[in-house]
C-alpha positions in Angstrom: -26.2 -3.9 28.4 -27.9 -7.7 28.1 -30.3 -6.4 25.8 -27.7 -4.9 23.7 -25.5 -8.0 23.4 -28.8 -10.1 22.4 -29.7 -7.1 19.6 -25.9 -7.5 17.7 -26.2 -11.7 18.4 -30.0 -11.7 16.9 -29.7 -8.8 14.4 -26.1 -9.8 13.0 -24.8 -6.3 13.5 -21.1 -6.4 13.7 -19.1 -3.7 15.3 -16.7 -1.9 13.3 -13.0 -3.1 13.7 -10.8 -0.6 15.3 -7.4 0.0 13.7 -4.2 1.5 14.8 -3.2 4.1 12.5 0.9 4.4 12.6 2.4 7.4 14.6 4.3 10.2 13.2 7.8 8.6 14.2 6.5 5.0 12.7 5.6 6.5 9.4 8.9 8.9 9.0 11.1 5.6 9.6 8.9 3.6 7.0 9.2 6.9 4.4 13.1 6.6 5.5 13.7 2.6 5.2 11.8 3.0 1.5 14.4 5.6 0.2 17.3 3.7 1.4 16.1 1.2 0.0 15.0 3.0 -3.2 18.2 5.0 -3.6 20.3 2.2 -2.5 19.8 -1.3 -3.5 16.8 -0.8 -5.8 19.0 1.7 -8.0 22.4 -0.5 -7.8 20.5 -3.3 -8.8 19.0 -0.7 -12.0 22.3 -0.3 -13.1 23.3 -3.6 -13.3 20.3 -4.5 -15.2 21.3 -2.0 -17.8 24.9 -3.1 -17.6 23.7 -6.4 -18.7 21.7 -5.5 -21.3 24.1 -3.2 -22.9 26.8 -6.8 -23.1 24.0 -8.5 -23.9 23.8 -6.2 -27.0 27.4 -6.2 -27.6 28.7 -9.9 -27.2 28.5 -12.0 -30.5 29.0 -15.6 -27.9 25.9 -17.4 -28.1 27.0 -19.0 -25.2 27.4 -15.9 -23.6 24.8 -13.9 -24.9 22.4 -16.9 -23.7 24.0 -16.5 -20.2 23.8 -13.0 -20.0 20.4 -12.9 -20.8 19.4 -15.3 -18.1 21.6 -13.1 -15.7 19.6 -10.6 -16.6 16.0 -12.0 -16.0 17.2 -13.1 -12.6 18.3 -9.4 -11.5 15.1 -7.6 -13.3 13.6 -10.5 -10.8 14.8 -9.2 -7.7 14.8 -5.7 -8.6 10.6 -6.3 -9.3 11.1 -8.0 -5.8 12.8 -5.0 -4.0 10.1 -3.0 -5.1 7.5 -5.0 -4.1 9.1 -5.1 -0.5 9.4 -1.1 -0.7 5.9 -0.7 -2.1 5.4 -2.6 1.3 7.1 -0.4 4.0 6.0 2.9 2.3 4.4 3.0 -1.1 6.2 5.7 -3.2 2.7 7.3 -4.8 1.7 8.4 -1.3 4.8 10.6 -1.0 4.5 12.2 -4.7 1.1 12.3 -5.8 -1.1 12.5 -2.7 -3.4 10.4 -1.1 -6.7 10.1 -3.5 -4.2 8.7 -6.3 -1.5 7.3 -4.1 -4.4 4.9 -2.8 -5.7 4.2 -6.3 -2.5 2.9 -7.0 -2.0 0.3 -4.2 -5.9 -0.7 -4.6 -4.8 -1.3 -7.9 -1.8 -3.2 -7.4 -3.9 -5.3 -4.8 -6.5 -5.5 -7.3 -9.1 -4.0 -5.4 -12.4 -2.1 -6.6 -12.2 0.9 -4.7 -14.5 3.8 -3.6 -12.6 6.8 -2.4 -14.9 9.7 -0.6 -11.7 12.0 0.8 -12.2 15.3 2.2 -11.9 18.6 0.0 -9.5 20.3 1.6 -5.3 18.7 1.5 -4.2 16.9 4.3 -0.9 18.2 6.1 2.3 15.7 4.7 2.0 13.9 8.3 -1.4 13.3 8.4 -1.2 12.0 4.5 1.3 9.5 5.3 -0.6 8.3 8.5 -3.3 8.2 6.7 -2.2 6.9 3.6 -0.2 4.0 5.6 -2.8 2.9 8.3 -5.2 2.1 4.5 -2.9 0.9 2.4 -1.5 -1.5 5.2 -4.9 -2.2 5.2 -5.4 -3.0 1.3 -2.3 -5.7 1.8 -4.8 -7.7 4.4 -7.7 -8.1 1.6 -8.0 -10.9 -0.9 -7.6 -9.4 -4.4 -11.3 -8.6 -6.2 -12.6 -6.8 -2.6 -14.5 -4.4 -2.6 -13.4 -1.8 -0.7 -15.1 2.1 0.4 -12.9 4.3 2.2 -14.3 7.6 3.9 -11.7 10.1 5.2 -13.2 13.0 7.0 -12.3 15.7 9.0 -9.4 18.5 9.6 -7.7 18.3 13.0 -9.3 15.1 13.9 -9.5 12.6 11.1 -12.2 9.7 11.1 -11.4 6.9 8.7 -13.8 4.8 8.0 -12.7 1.6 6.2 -15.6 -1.3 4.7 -14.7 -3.9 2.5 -16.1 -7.2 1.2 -14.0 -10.0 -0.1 -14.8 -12.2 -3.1 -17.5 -14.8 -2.2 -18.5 -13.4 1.5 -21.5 -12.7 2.1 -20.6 -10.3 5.2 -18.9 -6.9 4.6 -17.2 -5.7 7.3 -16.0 -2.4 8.6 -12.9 -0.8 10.1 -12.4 2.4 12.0 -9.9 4.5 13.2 -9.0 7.8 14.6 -6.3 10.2 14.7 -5.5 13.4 16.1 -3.0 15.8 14.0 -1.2 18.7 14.8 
């Protein structure tokens, strides 16, 4: 075991990072919390918007017109905000488009390079969203301009396999995880 210890120390090796991919019940209340939150406040505050611009449109006031308008920039604010936060807990793509372009889409809003190598064959809906959240809570962790390689493999027992290497290090490193499905 010494000899293996004084290998990684001389060699550099480091040993891949495990991570903790969510459980079923984690990722069905994050998928839950997001359409509350999508279907309640985030729409609410959608509405409002467009009430505003429609007076906006309608009022002959300067005065008010310039008011409105600010009103407006504030709310179309916190809506961008509300979806930021519900990006966050569960990011919408994962649910409707899948997990190749789901993932393209939060790399992108991280602004990350990516490289996707994900198995042939579609992933159950539960194993997607585990999947799909343990890498894109991962993606939230990295400095934008990382480079990242994801490799998902397997059927009943799924290997991720996560590398990455931020912007001016010299060291990339590398994640793993594992998870069981039904």
């Amino acid at each position: 075991m010494h000899r293996f210890v004084r290998w990684i120390r001389r060699s550099g090796a480091v040993l891949p990072t495990p991570l903790r991919p969510p459980d079923r019940a984690t990722a069905r209340q994050r998928y839950r919390l997001e359409r509350m939150l999508h279907d309640g406040a985030v729409a609410e505050i959608s509405a409002l918007a467009l009430e505003l611009g429609m007076i906006y449109d309608t009022t002959r006031d300067e005065a008010v017109a310039g008011q409105v308008e600010t009103a407006q920039r504030r709310v179309n604010g916190i809506l961008d905000d509300l979806r930021s936060v519900e990006s966050w807990i569960y990011p919408p793509v994962l649910a409707s488009a899948g997990l190749g372009p789901g993932l393209r889409a939060v790399a992108e809003r991280c602004d990350l390079r990516l490289l996707l190598d994900l198995p042939q064959v579609e992933l159950g809906s539960q194993t997607r969203a585990r999947v799909g959240l343990l890498i894109a809570d991962h993606f939230h962790t990295l400095s934008p301009g990382s480079v990242v390689r994801v490799r998902v493999k397997g059927r009943r027992i799924i290997r991720v396999s996560i590398t990455d290497q931020q912007p001016g290090g010299e060291a990339r490193r590398a994640h793993r995880a594992v998870l069981r499905c039904a």
